[in-house]
CHARMM-style PDB file with segment names, atoms N, HN, CA, C and O in Angstrom:
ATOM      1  N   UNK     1      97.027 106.678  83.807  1.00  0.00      PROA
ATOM      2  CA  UNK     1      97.307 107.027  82.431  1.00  0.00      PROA
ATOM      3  C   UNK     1      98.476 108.008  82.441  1.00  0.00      PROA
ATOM      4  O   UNK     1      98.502 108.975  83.202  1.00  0.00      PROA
ATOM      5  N   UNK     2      99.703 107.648  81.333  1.00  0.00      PROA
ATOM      6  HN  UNK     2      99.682 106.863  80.714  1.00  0.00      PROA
ATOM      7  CA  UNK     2     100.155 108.861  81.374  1.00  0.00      PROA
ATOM      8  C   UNK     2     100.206 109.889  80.377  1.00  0.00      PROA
ATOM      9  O   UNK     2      99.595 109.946  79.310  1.00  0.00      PROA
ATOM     10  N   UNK     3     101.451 111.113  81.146  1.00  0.00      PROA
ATOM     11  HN  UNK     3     101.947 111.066  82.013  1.00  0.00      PROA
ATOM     12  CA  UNK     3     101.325 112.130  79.976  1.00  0.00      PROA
ATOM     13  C   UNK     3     101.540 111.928  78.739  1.00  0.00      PROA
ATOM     14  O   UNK     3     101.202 112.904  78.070  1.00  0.00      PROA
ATOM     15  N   UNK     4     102.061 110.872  77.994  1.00  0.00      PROA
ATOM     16  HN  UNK     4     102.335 110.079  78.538  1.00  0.00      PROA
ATOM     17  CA  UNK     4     102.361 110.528  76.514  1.00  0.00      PROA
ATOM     18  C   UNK     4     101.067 110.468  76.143  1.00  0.00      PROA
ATOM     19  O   UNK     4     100.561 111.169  75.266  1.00  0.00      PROA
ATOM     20  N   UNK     5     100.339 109.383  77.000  1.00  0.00      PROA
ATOM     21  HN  UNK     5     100.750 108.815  77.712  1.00  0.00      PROA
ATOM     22  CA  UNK     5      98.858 108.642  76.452  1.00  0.00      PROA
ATOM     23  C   UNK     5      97.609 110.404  76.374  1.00  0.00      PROA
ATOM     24  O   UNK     5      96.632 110.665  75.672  1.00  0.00      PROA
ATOM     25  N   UNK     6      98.245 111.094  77.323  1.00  0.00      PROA
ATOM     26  HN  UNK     6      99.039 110.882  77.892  1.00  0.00      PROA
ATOM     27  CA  UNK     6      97.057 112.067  77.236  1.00  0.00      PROA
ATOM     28  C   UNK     6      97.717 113.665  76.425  1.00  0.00      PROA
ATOM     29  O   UNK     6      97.160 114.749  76.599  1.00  0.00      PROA
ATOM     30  N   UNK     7      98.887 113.494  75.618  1.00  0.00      PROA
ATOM     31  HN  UNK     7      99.339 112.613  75.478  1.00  0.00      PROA
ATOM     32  CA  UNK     7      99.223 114.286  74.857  1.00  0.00      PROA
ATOM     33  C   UNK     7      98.628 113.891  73.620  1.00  0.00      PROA
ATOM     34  O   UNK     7      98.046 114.702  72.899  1.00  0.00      PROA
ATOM     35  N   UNK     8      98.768 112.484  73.300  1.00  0.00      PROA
ATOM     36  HN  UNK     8      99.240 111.825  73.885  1.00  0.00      PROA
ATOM     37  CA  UNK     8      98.560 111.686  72.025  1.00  0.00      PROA
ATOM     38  C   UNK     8      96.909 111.969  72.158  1.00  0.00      PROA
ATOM     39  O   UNK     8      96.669 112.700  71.197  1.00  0.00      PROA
ATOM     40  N   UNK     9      95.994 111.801  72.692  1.00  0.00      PROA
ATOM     41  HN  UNK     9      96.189 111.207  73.472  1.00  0.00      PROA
ATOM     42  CA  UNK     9      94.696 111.821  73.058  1.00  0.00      PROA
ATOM     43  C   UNK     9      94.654 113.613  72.382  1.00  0.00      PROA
ATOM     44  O   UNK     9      94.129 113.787  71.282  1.00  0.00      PROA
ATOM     45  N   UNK    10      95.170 114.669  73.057  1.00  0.00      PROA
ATOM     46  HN  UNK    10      95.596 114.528  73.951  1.00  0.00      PROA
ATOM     47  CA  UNK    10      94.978 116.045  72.426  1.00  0.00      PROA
ATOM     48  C   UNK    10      95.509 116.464  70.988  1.00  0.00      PROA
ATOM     49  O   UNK    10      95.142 117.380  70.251  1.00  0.00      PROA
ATOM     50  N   UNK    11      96.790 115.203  70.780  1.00  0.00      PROA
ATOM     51  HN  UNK    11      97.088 114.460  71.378  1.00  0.00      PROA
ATOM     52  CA  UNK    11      96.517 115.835  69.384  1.00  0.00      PROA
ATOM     53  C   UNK    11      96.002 115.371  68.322  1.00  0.00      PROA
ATOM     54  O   UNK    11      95.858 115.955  67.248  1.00  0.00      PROA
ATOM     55  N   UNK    12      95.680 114.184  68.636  1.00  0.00      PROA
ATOM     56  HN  UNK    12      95.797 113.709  69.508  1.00  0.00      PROA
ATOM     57  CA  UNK    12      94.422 113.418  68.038  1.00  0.00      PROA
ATOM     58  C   UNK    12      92.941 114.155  67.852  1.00  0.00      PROA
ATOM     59  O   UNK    12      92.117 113.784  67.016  1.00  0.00      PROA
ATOM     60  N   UNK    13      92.737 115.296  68.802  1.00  0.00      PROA
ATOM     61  HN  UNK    13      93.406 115.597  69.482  1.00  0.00      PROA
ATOM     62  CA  UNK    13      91.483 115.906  69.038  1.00  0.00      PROA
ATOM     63  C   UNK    13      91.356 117.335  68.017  1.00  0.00      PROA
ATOM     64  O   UNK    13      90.428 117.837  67.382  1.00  0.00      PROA
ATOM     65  N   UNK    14      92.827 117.691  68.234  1.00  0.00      PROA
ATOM     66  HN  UNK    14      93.581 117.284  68.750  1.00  0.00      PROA
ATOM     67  CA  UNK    14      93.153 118.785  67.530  1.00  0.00      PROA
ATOM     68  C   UNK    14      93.384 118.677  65.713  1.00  0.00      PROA
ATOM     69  O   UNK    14      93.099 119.524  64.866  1.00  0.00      PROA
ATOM     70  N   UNK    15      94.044 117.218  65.522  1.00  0.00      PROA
ATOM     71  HN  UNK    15      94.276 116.530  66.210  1.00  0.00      PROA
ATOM     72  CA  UNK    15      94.381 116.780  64.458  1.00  0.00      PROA
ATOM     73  C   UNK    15      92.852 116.467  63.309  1.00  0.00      PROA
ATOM     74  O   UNK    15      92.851 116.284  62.092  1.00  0.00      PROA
ATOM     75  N   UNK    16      91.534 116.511  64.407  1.00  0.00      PROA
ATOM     76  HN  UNK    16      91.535 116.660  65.396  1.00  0.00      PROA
ATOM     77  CA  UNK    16      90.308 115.872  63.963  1.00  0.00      PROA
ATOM     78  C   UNK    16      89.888 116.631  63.624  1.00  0.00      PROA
ATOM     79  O   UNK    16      89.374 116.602  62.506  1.00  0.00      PROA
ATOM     80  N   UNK    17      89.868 118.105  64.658  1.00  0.00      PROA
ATOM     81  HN  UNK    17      90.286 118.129  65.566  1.00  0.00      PROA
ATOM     82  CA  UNK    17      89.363 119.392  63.941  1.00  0.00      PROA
ATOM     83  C   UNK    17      90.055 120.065  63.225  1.00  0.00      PROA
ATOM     84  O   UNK    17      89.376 121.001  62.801  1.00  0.00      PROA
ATOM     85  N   UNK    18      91.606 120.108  62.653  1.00  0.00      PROA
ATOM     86  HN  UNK    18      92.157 119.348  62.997  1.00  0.00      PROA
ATOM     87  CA  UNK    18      91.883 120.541  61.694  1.00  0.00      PROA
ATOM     88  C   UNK    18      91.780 120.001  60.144  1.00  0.00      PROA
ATOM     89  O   UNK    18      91.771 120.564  59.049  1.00  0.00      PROA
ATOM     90  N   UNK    19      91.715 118.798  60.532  1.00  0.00      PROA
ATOM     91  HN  UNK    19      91.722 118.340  61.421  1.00  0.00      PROA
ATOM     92  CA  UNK    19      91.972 118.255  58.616  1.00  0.00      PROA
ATOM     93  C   UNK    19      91.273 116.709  59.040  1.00  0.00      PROA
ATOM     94  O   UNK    19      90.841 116.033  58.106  1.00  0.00      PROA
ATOM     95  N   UNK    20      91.186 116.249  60.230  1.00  0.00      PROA
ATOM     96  HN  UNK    20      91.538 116.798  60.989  1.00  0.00      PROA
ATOM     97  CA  UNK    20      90.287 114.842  59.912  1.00  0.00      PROA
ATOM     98  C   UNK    20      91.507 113.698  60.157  1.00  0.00      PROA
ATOM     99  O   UNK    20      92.692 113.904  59.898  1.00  0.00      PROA
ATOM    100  N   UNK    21      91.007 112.565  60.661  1.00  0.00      PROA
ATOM    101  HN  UNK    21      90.044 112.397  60.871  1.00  0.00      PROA
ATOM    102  CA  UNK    21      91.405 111.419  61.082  1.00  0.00      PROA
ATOM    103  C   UNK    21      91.600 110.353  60.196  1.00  0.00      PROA
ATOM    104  O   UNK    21      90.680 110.348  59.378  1.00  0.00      PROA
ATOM    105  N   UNK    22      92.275 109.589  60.036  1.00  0.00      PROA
ATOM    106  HN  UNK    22      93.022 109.593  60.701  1.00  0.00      PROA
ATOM    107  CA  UNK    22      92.459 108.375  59.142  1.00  0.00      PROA
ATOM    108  C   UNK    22      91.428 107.275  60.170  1.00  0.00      PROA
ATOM    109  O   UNK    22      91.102 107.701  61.279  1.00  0.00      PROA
ATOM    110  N   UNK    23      91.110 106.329  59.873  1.00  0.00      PROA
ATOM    111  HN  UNK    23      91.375 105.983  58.973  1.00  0.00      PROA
ATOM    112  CA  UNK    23      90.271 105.101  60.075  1.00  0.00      PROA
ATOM    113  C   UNK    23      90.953 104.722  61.124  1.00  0.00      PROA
ATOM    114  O   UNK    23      90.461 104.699  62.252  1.00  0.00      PROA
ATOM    115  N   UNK    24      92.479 104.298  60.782  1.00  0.00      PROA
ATOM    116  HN  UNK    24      92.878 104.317  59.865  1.00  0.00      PROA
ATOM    117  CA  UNK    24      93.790 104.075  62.614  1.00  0.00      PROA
ATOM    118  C   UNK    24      93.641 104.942  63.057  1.00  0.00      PROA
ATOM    119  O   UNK    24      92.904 104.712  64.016  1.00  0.00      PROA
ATOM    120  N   UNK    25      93.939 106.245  62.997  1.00  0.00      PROA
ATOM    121  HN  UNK    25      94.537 106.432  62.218  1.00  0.00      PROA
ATOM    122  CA  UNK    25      94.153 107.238  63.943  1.00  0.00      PROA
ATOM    123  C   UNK    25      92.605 107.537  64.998  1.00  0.00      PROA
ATOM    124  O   UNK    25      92.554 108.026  66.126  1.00  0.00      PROA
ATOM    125  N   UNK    26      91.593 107.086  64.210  1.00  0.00      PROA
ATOM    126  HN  UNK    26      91.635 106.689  63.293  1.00  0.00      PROA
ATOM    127  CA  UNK    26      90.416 106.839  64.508  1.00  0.00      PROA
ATOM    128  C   UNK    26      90.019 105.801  65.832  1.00  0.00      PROA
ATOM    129  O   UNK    26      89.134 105.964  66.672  1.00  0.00      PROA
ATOM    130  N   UNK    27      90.930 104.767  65.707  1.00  0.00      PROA
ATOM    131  HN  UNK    27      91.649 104.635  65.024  1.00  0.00      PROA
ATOM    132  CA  UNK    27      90.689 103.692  66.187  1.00  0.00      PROA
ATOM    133  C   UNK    27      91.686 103.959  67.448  1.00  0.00      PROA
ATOM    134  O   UNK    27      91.467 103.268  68.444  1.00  0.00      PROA
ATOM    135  N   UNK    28      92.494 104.662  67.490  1.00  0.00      PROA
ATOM    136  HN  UNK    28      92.671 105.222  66.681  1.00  0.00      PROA
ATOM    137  CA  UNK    28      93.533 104.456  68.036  1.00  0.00      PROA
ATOM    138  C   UNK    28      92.708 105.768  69.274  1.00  0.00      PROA
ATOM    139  O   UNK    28      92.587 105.527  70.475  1.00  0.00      PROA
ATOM    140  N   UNK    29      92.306 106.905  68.706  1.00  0.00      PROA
ATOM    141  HN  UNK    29      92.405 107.102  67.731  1.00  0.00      PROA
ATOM    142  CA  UNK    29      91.349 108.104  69.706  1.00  0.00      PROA
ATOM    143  C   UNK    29      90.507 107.166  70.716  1.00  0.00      PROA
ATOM    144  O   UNK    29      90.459 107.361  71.931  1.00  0.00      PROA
ATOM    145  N   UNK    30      90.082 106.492  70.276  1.00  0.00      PROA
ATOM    146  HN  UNK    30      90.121 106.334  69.290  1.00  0.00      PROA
ATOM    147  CA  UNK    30      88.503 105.613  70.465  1.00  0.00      PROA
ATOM    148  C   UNK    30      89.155 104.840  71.677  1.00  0.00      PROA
ATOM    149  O   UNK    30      88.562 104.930  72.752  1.00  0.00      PROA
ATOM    150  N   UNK    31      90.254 104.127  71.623  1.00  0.00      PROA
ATOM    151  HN  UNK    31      90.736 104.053  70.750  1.00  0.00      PROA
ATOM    152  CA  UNK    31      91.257 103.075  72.466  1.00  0.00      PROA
ATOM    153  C   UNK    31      91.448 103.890  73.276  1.00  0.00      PROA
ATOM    154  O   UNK    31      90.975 103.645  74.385  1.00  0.00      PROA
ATOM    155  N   UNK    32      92.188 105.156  73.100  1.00  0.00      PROA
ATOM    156  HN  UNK    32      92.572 105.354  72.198  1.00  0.00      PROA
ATOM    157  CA  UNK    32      92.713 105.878  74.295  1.00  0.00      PROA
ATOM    158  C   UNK    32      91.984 106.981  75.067  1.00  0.00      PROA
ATOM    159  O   UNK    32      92.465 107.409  76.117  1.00  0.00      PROA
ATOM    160  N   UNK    33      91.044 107.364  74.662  1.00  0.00      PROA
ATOM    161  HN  UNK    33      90.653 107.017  73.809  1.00  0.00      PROA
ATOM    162  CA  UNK    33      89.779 107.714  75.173  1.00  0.00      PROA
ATOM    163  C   UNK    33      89.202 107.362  76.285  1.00  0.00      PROA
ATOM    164  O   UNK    33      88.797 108.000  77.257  1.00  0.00      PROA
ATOM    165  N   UNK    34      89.233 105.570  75.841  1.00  0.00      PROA
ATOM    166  HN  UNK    34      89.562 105.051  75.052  1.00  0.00      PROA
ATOM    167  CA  UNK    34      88.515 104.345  76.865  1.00  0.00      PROA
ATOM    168  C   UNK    34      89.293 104.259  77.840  1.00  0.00      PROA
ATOM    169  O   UNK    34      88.852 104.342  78.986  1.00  0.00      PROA
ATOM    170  N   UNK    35      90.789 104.050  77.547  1.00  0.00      PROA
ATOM    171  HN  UNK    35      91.147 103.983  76.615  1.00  0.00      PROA
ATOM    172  CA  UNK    35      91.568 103.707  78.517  1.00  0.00      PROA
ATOM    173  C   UNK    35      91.620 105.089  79.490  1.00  0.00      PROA
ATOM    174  O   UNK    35      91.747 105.013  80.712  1.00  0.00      PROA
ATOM    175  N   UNK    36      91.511 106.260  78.814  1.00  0.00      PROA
ATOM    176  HN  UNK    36      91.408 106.322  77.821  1.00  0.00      PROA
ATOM    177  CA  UNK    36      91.203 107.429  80.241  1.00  0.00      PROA
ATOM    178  C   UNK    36      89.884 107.447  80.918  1.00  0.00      PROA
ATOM    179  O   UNK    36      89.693 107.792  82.085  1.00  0.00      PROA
ATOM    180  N   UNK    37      89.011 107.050  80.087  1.00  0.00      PROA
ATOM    181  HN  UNK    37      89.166 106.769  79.140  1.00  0.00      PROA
ATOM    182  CA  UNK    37      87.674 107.103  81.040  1.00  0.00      PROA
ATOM    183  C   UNK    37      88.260 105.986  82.074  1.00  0.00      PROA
ATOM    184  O   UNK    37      88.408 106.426  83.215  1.00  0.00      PROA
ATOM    185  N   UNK    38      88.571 104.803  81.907  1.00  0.00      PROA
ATOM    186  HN  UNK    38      88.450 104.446  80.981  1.00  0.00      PROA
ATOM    187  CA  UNK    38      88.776 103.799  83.214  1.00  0.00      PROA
ATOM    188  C   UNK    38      89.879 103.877  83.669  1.00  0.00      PROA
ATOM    189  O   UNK    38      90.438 102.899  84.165  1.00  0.00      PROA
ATOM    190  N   UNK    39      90.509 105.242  83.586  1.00  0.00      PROA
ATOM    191  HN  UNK    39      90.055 106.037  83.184  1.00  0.00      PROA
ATOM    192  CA  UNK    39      91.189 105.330  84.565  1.00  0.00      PROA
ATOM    193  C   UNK    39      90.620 106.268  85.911  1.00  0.00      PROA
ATOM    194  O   UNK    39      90.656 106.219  87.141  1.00  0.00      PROA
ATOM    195  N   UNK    40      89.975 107.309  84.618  1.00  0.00      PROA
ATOM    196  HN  UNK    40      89.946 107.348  83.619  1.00  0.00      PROA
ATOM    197  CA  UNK    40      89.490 108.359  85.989  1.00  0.00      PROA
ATOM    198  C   UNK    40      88.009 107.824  86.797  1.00  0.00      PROA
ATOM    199  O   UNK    40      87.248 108.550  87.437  1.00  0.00      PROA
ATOM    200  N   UNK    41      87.884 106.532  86.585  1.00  0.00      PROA
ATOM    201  HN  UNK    41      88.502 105.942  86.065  1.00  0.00      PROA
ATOM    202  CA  UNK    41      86.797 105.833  87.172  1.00  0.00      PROA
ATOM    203  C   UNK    41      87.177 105.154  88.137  1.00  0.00      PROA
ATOM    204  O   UNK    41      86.553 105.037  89.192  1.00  0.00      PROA
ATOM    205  N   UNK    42      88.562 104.485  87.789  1.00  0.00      PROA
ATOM    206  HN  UNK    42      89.069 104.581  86.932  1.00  0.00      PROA
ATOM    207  CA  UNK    42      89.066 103.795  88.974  1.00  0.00      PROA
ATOM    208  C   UNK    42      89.934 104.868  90.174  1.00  0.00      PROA
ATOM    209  O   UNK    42      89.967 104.763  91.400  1.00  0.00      PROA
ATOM    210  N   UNK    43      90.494 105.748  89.398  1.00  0.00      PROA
ATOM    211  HN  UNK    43      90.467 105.833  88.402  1.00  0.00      PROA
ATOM    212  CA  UNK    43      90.711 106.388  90.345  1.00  0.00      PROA
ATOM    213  C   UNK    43      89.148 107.724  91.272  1.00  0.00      PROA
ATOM    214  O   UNK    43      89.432 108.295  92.325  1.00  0.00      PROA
ATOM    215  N   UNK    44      87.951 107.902  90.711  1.00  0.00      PROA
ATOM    216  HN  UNK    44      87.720 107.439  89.856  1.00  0.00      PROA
ATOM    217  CA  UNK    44      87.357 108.513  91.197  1.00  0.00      PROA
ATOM    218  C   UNK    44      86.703 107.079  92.532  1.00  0.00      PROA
ATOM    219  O   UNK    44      86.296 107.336  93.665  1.00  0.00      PROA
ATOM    220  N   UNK    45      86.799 105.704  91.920  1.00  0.00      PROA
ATOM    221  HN  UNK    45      87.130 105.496  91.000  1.00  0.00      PROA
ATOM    222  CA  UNK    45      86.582 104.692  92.903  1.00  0.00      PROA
ATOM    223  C   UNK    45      86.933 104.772  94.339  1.00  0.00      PROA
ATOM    224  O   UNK    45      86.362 104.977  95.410  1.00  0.00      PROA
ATOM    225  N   UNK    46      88.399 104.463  93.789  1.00  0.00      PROA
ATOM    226  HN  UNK    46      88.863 104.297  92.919  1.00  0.00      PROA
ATOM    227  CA  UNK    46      89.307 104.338  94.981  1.00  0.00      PROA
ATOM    228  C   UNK    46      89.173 105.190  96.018  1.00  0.00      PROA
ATOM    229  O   UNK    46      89.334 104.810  97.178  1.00  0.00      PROA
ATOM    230  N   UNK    47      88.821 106.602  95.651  1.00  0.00      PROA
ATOM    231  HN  UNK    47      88.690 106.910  94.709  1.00  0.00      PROA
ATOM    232  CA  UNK    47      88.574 108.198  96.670  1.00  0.00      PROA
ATOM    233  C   UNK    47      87.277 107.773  97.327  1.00  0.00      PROA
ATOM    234  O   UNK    47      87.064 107.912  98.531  1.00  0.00      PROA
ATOM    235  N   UNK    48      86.432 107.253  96.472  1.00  0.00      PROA
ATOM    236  HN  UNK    48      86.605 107.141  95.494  1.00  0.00      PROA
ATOM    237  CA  UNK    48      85.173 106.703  97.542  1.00  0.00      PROA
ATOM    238  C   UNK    48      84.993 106.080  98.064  1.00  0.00      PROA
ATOM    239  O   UNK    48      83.969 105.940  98.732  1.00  0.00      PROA
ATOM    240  N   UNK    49      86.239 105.164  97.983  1.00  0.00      PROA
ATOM    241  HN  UNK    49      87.071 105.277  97.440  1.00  0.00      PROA
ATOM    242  CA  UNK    49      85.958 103.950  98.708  1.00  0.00      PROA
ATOM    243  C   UNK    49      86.745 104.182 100.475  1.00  0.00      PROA
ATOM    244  O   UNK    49      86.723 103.388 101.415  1.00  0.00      PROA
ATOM    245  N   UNK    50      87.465 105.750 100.384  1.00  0.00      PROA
ATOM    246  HN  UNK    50      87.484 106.395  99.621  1.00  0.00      PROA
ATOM    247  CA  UNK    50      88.108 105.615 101.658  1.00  0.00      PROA
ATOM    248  C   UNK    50      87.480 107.074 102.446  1.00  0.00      PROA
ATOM    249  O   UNK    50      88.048 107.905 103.154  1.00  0.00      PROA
ATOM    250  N   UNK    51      86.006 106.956 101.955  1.00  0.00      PROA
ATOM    251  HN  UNK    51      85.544 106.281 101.380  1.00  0.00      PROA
ATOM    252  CA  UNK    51      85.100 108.160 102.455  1.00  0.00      PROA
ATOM    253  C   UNK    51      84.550 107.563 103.853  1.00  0.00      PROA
ATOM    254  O   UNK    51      83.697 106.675 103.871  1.00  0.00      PROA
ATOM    255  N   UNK    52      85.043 108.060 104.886  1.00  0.00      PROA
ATOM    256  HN  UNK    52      85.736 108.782 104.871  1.00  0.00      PROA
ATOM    257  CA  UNK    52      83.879 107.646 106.476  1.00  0.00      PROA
ATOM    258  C   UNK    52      82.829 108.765 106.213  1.00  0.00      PROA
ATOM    259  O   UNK    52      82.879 109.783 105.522  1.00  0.00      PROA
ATOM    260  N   UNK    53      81.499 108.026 107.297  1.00  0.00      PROA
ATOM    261  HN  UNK    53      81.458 107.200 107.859  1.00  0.00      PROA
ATOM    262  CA  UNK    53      80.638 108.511 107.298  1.00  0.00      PROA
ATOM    263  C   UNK    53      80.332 108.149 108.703  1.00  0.00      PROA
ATOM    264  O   UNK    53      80.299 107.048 109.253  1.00  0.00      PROA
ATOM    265  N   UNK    54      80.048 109.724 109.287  1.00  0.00      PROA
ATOM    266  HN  UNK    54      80.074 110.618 108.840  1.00  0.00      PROA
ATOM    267  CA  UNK    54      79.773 109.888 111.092  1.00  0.00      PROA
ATOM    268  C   UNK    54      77.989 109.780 110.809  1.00  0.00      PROA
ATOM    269  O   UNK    54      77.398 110.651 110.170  1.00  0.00      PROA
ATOM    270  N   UNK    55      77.344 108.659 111.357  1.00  0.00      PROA
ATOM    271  HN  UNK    55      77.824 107.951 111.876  1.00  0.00      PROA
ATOM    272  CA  UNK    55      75.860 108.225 111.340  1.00  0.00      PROA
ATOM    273  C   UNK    55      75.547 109.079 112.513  1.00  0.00      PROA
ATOM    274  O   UNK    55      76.417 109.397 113.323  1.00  0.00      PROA
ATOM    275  N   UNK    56      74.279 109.459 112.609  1.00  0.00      PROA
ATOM    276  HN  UNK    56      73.572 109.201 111.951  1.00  0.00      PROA
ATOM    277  CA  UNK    56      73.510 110.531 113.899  1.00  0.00      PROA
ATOM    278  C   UNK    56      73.981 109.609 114.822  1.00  0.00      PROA
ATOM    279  O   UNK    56      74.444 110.107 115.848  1.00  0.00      PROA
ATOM    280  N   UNK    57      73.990 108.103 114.712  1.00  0.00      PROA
ATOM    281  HN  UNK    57      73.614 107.699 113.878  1.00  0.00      PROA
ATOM    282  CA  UNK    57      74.293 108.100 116.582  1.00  0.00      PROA
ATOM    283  C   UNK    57      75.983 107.664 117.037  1.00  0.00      PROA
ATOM    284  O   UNK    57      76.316 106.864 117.911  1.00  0.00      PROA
ATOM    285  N   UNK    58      76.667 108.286 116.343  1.00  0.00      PROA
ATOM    286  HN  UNK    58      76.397 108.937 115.633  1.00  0.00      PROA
ATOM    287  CA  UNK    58      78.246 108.868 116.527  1.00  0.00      PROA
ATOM    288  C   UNK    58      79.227 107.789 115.622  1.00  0.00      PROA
ATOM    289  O   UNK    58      80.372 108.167 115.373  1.00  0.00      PROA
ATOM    290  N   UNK    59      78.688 106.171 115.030  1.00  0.00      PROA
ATOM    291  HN  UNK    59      77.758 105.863 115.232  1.00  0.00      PROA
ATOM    292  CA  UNK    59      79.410 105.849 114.717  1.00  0.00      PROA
ATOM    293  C   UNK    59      79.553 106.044 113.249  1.00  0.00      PROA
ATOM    294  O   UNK    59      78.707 106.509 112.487  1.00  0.00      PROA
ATOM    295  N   UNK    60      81.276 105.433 112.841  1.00  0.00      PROA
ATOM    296  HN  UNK    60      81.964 105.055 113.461  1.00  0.00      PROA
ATOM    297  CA  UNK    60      81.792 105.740 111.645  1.00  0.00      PROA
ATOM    298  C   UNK    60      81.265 104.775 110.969  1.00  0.00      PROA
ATOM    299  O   UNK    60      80.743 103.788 111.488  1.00  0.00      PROA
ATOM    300  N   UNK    61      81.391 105.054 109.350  1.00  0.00      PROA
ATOM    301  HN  UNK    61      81.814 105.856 108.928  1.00  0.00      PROA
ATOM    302  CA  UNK    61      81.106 103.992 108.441  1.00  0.00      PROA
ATOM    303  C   UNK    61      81.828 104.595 107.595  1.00  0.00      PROA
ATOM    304  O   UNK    61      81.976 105.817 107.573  1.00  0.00      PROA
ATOM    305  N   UNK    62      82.582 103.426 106.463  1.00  0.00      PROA
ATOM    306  HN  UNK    62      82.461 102.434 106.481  1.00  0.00      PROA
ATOM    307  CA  UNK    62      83.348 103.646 105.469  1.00  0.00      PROA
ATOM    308  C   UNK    62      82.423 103.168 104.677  1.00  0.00      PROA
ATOM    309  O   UNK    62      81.680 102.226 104.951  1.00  0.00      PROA
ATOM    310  N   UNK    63      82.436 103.870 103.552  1.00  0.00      PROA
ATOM    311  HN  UNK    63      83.041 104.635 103.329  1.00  0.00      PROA
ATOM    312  CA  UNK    63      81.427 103.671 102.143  1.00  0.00      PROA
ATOM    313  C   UNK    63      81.753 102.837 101.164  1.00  0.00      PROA
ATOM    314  O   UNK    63      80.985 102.471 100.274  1.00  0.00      PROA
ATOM    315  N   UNK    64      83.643 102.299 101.385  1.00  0.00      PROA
ATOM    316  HN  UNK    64      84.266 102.596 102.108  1.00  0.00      PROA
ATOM    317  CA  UNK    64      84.413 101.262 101.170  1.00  0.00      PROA
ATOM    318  C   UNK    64      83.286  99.962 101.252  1.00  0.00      PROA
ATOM    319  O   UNK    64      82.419  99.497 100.511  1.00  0.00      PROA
ATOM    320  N   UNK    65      83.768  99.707 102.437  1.00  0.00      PROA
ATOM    321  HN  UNK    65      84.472 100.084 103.039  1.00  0.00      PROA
ATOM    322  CA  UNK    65      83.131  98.648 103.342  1.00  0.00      PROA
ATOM    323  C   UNK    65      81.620  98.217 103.286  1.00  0.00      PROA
ATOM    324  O   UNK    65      81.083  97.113 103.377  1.00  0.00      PROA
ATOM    325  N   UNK    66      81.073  99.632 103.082  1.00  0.00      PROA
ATOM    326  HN  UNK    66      81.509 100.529 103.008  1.00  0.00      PROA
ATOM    327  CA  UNK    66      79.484  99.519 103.184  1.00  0.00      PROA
ATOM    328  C   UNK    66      78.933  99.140 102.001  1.00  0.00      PROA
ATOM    329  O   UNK    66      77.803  98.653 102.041  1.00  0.00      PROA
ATOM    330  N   UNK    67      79.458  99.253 101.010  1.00  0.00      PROA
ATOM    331  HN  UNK    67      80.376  99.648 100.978  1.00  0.00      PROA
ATOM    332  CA  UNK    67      78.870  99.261  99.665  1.00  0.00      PROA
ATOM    333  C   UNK    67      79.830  98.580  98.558  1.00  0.00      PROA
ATOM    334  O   UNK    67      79.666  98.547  97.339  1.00  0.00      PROA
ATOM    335  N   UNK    68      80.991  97.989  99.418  1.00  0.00      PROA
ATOM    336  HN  UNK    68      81.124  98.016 100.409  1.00  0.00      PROA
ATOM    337  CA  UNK    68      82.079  96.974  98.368  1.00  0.00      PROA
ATOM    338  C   UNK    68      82.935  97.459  97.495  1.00  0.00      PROA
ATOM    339  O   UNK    68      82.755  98.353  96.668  1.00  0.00      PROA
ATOM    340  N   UNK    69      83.605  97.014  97.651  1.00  0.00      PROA
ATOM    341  HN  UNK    69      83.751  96.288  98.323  1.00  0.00      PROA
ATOM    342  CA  UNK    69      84.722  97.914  96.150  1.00  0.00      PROA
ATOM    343  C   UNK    69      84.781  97.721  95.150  1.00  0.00      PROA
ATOM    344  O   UNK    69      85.912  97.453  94.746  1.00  0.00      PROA
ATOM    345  N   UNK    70      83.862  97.726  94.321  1.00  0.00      PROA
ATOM    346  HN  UNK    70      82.942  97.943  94.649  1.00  0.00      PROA
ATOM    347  CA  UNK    70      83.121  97.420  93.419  1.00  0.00      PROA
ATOM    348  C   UNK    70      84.320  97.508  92.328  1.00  0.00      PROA
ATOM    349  O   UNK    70      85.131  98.431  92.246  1.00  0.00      PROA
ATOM    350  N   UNK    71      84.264  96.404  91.545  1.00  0.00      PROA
ATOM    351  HN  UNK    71      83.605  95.654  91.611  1.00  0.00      PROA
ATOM    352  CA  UNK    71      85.334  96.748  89.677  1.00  0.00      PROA
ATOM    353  C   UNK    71      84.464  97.106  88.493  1.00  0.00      PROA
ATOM    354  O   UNK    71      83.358  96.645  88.210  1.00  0.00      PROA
ATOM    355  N   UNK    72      85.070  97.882  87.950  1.00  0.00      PROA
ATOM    356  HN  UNK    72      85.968  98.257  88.179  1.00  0.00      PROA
ATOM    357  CA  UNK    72      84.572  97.942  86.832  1.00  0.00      PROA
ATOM    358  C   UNK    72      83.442  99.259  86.882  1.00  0.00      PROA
ATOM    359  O   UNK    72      83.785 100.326  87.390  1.00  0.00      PROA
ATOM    360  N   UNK    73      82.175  99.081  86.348  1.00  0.00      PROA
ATOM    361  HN  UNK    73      81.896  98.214  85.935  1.00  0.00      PROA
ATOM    362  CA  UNK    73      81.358 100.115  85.985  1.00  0.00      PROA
ATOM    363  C   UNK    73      80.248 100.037  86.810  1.00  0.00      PROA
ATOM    364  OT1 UNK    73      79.338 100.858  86.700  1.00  0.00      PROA
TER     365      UNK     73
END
């Protein structure tokens, strides 16, 4: 996501608690909201997916690998 999408997102937030949202501007929070939650999902993914794990009897496991790289939710 970028910084445009997550400036527009704060003053949308700010714009709600000062005087209130139109029905678009409404729709438009709601859209870009979503699109940051799946971003910081795919990117909190991706970090887990390149986690090793040292098992008690010395070998590695990637949590990638072990558990799939799953899309979505």
């Amino acid at each position: 996501m970028n910084e445009q999408k997550i400036a527009r997102i704060n003053e949308l937030y700010r714009k709600s608690k000062a005087e209130g949202l139109t029905d678009t501007e409404k729709m438009e929070q709601k859209i870009l909201r979503q699109e940051y939650l799946d971003s910081v999902r795919r990117n909190l993914r991706s970090q887990l997916n390149q986690i090793d794990i040292e098992e008690k009897d010395g070998s590695i496991t990637n949590l990638g690998a072990k558990y799939g790289t799953k899309k979505g939710h």
